[in-house]
C-alpha positions as CSV (number, residue, x, y, z in Angstrom):
1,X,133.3,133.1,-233.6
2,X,132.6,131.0,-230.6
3,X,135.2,131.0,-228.1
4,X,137.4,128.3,-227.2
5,X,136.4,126.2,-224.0
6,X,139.2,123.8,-222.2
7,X,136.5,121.0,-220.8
8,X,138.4,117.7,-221.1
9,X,141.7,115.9,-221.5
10,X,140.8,113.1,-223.8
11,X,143.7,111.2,-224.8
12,X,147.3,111.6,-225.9
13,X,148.3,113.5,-228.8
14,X,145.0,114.9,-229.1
15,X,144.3,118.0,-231.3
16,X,141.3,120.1,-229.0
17,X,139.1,121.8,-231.6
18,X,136.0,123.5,-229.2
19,X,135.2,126.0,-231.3
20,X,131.9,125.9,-234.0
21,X,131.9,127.2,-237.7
22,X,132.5,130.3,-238.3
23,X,129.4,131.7,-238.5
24,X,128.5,129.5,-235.2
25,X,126.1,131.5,-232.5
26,X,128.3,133.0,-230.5
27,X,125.8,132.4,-227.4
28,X,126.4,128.5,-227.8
29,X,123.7,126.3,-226.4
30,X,126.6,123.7,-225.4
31,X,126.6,122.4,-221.9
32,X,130.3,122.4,-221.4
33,X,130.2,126.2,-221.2
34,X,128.9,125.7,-218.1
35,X,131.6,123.7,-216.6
36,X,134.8,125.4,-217.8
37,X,136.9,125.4,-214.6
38,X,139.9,127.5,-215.9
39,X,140.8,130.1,-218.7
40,X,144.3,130.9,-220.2
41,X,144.4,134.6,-220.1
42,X,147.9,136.9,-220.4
43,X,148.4,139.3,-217.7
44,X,151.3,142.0,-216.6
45,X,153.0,140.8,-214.0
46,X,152.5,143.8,-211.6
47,X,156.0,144.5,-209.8
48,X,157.4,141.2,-211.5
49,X,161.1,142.7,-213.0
50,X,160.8,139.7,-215.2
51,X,157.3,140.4,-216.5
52,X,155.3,138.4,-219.2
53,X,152.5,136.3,-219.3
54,X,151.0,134.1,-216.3
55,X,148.0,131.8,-216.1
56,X,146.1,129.9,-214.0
57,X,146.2,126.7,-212.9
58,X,144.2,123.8,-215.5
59,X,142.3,121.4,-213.8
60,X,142.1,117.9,-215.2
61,X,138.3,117.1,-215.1
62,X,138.5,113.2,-216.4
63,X,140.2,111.2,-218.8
64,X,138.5,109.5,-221.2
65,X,140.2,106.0,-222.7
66,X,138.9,105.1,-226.2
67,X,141.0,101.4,-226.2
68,X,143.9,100.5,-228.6
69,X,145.0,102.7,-231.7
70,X,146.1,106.3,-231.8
71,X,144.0,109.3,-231.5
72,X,143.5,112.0,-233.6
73,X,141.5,115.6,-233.5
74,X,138.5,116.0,-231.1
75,X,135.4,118.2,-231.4
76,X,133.5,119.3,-229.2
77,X,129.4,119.8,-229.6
78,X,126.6,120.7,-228.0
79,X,127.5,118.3,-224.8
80,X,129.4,115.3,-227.0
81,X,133.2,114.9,-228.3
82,X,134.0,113.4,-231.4
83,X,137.3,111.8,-231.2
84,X,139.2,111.0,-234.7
85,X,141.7,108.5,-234.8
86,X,145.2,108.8,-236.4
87,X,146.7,105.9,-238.6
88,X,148.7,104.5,-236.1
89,X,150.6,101.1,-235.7
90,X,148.7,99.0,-237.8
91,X,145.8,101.0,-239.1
92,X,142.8,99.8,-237.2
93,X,140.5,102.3,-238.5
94,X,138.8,103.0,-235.5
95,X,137.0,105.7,-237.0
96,X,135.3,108.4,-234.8
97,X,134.3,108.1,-231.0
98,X,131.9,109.6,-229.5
99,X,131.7,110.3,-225.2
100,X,128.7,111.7,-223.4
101,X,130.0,114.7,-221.7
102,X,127.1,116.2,-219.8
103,X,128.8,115.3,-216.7
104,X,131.9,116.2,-217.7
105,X,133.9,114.4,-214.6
106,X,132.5,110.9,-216.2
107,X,132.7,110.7,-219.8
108,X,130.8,107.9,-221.3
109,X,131.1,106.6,-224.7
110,X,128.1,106.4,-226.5
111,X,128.8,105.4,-230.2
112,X,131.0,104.5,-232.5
113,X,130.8,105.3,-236.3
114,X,133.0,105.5,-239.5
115,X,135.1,102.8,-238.7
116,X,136.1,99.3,-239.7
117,X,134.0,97.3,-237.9
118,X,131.1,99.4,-238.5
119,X,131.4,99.8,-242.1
120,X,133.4,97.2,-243.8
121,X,133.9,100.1,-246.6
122,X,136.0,101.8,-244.9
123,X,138.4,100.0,-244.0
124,X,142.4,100.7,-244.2
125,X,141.7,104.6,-243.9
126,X,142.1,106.9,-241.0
127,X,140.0,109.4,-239.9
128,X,142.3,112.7,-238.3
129,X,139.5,114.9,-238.5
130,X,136.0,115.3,-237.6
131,X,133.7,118.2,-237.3
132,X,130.2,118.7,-236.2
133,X,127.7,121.6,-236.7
134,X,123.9,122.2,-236.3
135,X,122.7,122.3,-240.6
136,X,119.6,123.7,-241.6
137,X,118.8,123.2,-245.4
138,X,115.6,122.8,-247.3
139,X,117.4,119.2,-247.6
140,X,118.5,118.7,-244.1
141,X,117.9,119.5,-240.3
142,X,119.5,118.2,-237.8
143,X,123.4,117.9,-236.6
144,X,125.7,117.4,-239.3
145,X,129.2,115.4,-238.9
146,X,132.2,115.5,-241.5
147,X,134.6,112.8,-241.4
148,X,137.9,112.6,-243.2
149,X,139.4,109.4,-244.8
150,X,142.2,109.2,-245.7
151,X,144.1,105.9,-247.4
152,X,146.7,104.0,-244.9
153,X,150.4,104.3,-246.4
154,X,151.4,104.0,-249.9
155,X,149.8,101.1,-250.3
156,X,146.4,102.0,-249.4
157,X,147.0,105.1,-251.3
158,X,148.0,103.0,-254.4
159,X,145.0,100.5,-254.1
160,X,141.8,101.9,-256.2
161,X,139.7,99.7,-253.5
162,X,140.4,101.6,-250.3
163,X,138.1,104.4,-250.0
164,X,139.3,107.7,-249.8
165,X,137.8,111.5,-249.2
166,X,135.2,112.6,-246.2
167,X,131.8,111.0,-245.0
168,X,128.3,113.2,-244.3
169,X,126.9,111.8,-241.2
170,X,123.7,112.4,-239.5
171,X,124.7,112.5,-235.9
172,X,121.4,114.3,-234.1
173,X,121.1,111.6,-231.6
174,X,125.0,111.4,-231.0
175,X,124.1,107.7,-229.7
176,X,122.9,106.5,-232.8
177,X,124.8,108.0,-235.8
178,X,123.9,107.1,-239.9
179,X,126.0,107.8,-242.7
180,X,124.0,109.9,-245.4
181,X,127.0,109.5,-248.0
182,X,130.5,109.3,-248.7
183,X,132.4,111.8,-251.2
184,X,134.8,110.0,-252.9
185,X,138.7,111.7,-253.9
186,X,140.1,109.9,-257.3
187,X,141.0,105.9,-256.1
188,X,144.6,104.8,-256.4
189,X,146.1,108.8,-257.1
190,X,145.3,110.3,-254.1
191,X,145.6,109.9,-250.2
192,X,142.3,111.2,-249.3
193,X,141.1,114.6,-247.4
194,X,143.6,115.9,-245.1
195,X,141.7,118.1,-243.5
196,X,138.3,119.7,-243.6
197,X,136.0,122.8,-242.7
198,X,132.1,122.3,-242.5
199,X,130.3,126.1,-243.1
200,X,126.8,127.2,-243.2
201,X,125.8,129.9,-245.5
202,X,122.5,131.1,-245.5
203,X,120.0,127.8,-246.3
204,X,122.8,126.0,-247.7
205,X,126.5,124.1,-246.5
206,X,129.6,123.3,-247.8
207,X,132.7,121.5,-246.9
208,X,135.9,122.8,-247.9
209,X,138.5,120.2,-247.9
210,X,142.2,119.7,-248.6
211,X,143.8,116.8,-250.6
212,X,147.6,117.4,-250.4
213,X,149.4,116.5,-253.5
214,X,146.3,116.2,-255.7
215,X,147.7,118.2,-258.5
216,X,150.5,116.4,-258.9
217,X,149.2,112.9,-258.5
218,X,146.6,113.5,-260.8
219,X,148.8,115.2,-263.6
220,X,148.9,112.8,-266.9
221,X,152.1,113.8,-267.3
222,X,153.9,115.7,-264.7
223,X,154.3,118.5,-266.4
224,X,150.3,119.7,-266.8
225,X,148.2,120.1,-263.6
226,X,146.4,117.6,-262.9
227,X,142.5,117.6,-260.7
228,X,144.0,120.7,-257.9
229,X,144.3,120.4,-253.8
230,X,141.0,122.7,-252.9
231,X,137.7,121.6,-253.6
232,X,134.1,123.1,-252.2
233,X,131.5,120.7,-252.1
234,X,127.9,121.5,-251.4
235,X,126.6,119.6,-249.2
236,X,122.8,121.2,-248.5
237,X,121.8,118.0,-249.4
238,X,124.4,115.7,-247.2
239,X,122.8,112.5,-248.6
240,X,123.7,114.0,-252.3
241,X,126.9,116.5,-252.0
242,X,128.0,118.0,-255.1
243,X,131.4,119.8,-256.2
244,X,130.9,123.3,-256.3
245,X,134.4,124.5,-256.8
246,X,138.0,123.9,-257.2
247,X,141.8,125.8,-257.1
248,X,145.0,125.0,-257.0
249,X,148.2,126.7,-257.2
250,X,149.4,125.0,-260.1
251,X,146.6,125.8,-262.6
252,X,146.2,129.3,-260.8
253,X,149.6,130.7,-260.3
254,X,151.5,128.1,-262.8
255,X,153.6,127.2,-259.2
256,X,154.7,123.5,-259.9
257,X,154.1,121.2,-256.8
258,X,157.9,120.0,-256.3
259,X,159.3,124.1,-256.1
260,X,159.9,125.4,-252.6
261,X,161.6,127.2,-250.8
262,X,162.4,125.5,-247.4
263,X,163.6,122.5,-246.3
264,X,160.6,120.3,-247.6
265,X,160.5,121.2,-251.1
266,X,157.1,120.3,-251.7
267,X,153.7,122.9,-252.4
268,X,150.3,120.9,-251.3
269,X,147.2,122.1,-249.6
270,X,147.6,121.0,-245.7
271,X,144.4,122.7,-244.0
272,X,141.8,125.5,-244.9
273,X,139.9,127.8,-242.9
274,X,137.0,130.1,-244.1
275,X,136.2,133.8,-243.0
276,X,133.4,135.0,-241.0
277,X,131.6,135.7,-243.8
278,X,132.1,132.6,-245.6
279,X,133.4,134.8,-248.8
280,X,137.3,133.9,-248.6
281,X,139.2,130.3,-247.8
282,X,142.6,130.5,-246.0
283,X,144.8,127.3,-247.3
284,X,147.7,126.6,-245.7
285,X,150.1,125.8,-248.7
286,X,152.7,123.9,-247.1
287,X,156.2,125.8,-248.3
288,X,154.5,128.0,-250.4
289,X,152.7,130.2,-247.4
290,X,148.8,130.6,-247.1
């Protein structure tokens, strides 16, 4: 896995996400590598009665401001970060920013895409996370963005107009992104993917995605499991992505949504990760564990 760099302090409340896919070259072509200016290392403290861990100091390299709204998850890749934003006061869908950081003292932001403005279609949803890899499919070649959407509050949740699940975007000239397609959760049930994982196997790519509370919000009934939390979808062909597979912990393990154990008494998908060799998905289950 490609270690984690510590380039830039983008904004408040900012989640830094540096590393690539799993099966990412470790020997990364990304020009940040070259300007990492401090690493977090433990170390004995030689002498020390108190011992533990010490580190060095971090310098600040720049700050980069993206305007109004809250700020969500960043990626970092190959000499570009993709900021997310976070619902926020007022939902501004601001959608995904993007800075130019070859000369990582001076940020500049270059574009701007899944947001309001951009695309009407969108609107009313907030986009936490985004993630960026370098695809190769008999489909697709280029760099390959994932953007979640999720619904603002109940009642963009509750409105089958507000668009909700992750967009496929073609971001190889990070100045000038397109949208290849949209993958739609069910309207009016669900609030949309939480969170997302892009991975390359072989010739082919998937997304893995969460969509907390799916089972239950789907269920006709509330007492039979309705469409579950995890879903693959193939997306070798990002301008045609198709569902590949499902589980949930309902269906699978007959576990029902609203038992727990903990304080919150609530059992949802919240994130997912994939091995190294892209043969087994981590979810984190909320009170029910991974």
């Amino acid at each position: 896995m490609r270690k984690l760099h510590l380039a830039l302090v983008v904004a408040v409340s900012s989640a830094l996400s540096l590393a690539g896919g799993a099966t990412g070259d470790p020997s990364s072509e990304d020009p940040l590598q070259e300007h990492v200016t401090a690493i977090v290392t433990p170390s004995k403290a030689g002498g020390d009665a108190g011992g533990g861990a010490r580190t060095r100091e971090v310098e600040v390299l720049a700050h980069a401001y993206p305007g109004t709204g809250t700020n969500a998850d960043v990626y970092a890749h190959r000499g570009y970060a993709y900021l997310g934003s976070w619902v926020g006061r007022g939902c501004l869908s601001s959608g995904v920013r993007v800075f130019d950081l070859q000369d990582p003292g001076s940020p500049q932001l270059v574009s701007t895409f899944a947001d309001a403005a951009s695309e009407p279609d969108v609107a009313r949803t907030w986009t936490e996370k985004v993630i960026v890899e370098r695809v190769n499919t008999p489909a697709f070649r280029g760099d390959l963005a994932v953007v979640s959407f999720q619904a603002c509050g109940r009642a963009g949740r509750l409105d089958p107009t507000v668009f909700r699940g992750f967009g496929l975007y073609d971001v190889t000239d990070p100045a000038a992104p397109h949208r290849l397609a949209l993958y739609a959760t069910e309207p009016g049930v669900n609030g949309g993917s939480h969170e997302i994982w892009l991975e390359r196997v072989g010739r082919r790519a998937y997304v893995y995605t969460a969509i907390p509370n799916s089972e239950l919000r789907t269920s006709p009934d509330g007492v039979t499991p309705g469409l579950p939390d995890f879903r693959i979808i193939d997306v070798s062909d990002p301008a045609n992505p198709v569902q590949a597979g499902e589980w949930g912990a309902w269906r699978e393990l007959g576990v029902h949504p609203t038992s727990g154990q903990g304080d919150f008494e609530s059992t949802f998908v919240h994130s997912v990760r994939i091995d190294e060799r892209a043969q087994r998905a981590y979810l984190s289950y909320w009170d029910l564990g991974t």
